[in-house]
C-alpha positions as CSV (number, residue, x, y, z in Angstrom):
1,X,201.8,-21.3,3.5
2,X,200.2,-24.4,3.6
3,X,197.0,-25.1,6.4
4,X,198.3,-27.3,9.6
5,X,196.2,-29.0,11.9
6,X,192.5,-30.5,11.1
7,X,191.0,-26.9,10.9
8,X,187.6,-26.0,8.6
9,X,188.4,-26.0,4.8
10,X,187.3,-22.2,4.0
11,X,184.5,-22.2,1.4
12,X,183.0,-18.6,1.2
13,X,179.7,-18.2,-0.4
14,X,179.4,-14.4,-2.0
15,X,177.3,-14.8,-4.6
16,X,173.8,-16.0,-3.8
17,X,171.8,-14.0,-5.3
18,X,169.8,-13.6,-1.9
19,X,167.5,-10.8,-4.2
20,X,165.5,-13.7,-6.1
21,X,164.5,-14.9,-2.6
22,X,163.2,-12.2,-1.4
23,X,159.0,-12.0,-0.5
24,X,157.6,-8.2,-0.1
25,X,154.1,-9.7,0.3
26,X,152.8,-7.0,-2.0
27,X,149.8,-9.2,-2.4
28,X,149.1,-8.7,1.1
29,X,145.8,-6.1,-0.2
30,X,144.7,-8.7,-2.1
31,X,145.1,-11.7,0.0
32,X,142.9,-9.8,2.5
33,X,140.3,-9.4,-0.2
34,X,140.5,-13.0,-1.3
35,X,139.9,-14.4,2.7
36,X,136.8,-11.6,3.0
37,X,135.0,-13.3,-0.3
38,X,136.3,-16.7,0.8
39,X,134.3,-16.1,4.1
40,X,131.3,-14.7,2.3
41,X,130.8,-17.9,0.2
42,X,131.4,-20.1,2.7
43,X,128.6,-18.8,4.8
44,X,126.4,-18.4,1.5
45,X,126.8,-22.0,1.4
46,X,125.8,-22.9,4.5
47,X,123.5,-20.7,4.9
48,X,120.7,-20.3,6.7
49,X,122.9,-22.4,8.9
50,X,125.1,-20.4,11.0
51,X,128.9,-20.4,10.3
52,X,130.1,-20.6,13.8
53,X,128.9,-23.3,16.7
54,X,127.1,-21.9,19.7
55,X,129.6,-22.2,22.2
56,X,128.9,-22.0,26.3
57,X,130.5,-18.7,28.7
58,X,133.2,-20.0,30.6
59,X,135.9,-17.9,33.4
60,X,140.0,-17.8,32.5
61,X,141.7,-20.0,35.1
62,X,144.0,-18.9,37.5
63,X,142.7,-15.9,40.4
64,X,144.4,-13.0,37.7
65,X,141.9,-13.5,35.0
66,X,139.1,-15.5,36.5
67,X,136.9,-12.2,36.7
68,X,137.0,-11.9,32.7
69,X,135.1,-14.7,30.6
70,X,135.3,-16.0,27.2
71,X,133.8,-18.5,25.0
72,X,134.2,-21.9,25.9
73,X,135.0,-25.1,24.0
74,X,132.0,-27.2,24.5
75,X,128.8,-27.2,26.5
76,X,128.9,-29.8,29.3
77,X,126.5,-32.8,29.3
78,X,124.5,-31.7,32.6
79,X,123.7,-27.8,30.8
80,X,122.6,-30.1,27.8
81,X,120.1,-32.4,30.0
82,X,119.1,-29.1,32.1
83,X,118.3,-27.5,28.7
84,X,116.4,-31.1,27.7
85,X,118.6,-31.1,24.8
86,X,120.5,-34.5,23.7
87,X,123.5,-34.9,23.5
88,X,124.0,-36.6,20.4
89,X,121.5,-33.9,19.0
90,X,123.1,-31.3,20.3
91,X,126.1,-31.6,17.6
92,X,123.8,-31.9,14.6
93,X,121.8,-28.5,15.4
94,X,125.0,-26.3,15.8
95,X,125.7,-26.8,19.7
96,X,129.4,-27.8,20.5
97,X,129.7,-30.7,23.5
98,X,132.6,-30.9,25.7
99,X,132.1,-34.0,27.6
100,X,135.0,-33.3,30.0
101,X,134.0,-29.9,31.3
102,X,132.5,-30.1,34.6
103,X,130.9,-27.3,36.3
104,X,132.4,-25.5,39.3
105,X,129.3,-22.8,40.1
106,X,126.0,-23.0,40.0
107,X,126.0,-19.4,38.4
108,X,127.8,-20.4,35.4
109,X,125.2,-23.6,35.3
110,X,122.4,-21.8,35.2
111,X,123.5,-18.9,32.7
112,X,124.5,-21.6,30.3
113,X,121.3,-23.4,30.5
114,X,119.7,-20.4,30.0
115,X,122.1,-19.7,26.8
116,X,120.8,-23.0,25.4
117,X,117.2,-22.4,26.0
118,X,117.3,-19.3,23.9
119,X,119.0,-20.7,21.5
120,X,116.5,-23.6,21.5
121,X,113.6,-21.4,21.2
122,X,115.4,-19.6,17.8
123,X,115.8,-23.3,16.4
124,X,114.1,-23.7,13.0
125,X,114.2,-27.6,12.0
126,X,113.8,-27.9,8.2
127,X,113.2,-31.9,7.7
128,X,113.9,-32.5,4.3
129,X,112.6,-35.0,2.0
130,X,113.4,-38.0,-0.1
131,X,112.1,-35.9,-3.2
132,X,113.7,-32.5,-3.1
133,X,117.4,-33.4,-1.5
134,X,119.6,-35.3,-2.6
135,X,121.5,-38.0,-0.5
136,X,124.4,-36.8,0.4
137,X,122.7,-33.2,2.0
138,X,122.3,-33.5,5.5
139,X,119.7,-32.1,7.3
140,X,119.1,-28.2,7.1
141,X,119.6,-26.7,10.6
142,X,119.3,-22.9,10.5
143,X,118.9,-20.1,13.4
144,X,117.3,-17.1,13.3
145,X,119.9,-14.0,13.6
146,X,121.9,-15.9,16.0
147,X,125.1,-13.4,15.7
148,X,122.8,-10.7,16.9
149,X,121.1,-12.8,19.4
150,X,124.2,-14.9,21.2
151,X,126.8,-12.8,20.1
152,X,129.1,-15.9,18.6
153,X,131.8,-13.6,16.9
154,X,132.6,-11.9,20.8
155,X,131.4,-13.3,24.8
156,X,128.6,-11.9,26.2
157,X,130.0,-9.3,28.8
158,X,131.1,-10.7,32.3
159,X,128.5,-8.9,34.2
160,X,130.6,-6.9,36.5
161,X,129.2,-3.4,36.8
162,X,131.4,-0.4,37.4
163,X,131.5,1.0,40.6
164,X,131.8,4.9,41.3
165,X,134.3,6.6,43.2
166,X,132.3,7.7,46.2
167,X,131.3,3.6,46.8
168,X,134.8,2.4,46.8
169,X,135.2,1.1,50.8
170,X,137.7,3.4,53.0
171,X,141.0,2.9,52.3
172,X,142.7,0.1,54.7
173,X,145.0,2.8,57.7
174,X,148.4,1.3,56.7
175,X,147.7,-0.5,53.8
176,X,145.7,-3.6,53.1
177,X,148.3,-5.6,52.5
178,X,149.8,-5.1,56.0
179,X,146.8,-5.5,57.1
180,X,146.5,-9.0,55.6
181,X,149.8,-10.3,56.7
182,X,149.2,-8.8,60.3
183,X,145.7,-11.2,60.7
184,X,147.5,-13.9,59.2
185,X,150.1,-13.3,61.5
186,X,147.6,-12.7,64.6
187,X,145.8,-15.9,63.9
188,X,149.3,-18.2,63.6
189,X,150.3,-16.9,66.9
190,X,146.8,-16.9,68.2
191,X,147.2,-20.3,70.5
192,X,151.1,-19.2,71.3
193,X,150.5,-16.5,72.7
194,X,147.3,-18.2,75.2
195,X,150.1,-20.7,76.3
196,X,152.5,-17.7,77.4
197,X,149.6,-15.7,79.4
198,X,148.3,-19.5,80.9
199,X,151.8,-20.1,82.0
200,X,152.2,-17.3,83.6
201,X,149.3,-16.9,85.2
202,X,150.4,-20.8,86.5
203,X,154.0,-19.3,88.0
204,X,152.2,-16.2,89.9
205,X,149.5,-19.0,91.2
206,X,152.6,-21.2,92.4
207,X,154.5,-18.1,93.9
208,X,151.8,-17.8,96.2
């Protein structure tokens, strides 16, 4: 029976040998062992530069996460000049700049500056000379146990202590969300409600 009408033109593929295409990743041990000496050499190399910038504490955005910080991209330009670092200098001695950043609390100012400072006071300048380095080395910056001292790898911790069961506040009687929506509520109706009591007080005043 011969195909009518412009319909597809069967062409089954069955053999493809889909085994030859196949990747277990059985080198997935090795890999692993591969990136760990990669890393090693790498900060051999540098070394006794750190591997990793110093980067500033910044808050997540938005209300849910803004009690949790995390490292940020750059420090701004006013926590270099309050550290009396420049900011063309800052790059060349490990410290990233994020020129766009602009800073919302004075808190988060101060504990960045302070960040600096400490990491200013750890700076060893090695200056080298024409007659041991070559010209293509740049200048040797290095730190002093700076993992151990700024914590680079993880944020320093957000500073919110815990607070025990017996000084939690009294629970709201209803629930604090009702409680919320009722002041909201009370407030929005707040000059409503004075216009119905003047009125009325007006209409017992005219009765009379």
């Amino acid at each position: 029976m011969a195909i009518k009408h412009n319909q597809q033109i069967p062409n089954n593929h069955f053999r493809k040998q889909w085994q030859r295409r196949v990747r277990c990743h059985f080198d997935q041990p090795g890999k692993k062992e591969t990136r760990r000496l990669a890393r090693r050499a790498k900060a051999a190399a540098v070394a006794p530069r750190p591997v990793d910038k110093l980067r500033p504490i910044v808050r997540c955005p938005t209300v849910k996460y803004n009690r949790r910080t995390r490292l940020g991209r750059g420090f701004t330009l006013a926590e270099l000049k309050a550290a009396g670092i420049p900011k063309l200098y800052a790059p060349t001695v490990g410290i990233s700049v994020d020129a766009r950043r602009q800073n919302l609390s004075e808190e988060g100012l101060a504990a960045n500056v302070q960040r600096l400072k400490e990491y200013k006071a750890r700076l060893i300048s090695n200056k080298p000379t024409k007659a041991d380095t070559p010209k293509d080395q740049q200048t040797a910056e290095t730190t002093q146990s700076i993992h151990a001292s700024f914590g680079i790898a993880q944020p320093i911790a957000a500073g919110l202590s815990e607070i025990a069961k017996k000084d939690m506040p009294k629970e709201v009687e209803g629930g604090a969300y009702r409680a919320l929506r009722k002041a909201r509520s009370d407030a929005r109706q707040q000059g409503a409600r004075e216009k119905r009591v003047r009125d009325k007080a007006e209409e017992e005043k005219a009765k009379k």
